[in-house]
N, C-alpha and C positions, 0 to 999 in steps of 0.2 A: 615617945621621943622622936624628933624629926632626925632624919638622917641629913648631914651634909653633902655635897656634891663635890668633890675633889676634882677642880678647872685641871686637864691634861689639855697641851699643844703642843702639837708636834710640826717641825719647819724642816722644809730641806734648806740647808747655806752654806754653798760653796761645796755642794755635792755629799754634804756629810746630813743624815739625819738626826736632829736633834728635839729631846722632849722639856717638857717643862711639867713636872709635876706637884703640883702644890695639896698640902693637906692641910682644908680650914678649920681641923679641930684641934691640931696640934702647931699649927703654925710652920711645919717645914715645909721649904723649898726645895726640889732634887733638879738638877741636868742632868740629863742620860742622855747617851748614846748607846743603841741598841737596850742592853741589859745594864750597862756599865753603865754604875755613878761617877761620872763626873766631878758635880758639883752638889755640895749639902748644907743647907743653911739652916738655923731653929731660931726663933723667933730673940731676940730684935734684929739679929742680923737678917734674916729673909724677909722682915719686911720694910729691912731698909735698902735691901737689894732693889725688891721691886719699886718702891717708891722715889728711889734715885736716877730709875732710867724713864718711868713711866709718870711721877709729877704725884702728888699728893693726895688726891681722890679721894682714897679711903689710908692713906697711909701706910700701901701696902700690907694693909691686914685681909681684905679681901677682895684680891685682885679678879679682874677678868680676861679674856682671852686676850685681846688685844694689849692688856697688859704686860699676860706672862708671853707675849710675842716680842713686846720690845725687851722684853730682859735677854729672851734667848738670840734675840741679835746682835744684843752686846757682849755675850757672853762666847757669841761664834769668833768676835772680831777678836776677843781678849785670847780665844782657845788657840787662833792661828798664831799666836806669837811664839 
């Protein structure tokens, strides 16, 4: 059985660090900061997180870096509120 690679990205924004962690065999999405969850998504909703900031590609089911990069910057903008 092939092992999947679970895409992690981590950004600094607005001085805070933030990850992106996705798992492609269950479908959830996490934001963390530091250790702390933030944010948790399971599938349809984490893949219509992704796909609502980053465009349709795969639909959000198997996102890439640059993908889970535009979530976590929308996701910085939404945390500062």
């Amino acid at each position: 059985m092939q092992r999947m690679r679970n895409p992690l990205v981590t950004a600094h924004l607005d001085g805070t660090e933030l990850c992106a962690d996705y798992c492609g065999q269950t479908g959830r999405l996490r934001i963390l900061e530091a250790s702390t969850v933030l944010r948790e998504w399971f599938p349809p909703n984490s893949w219509i997180a992704i796909a609502s900031v980053a465009g349709a590609r795969n639909w959000g089911t198997r996102p890439d870096s640059a993908e889970l990069r535009a979530l976590l910057e929308s996701q910085a903008s939404l945390l500062r509120r």
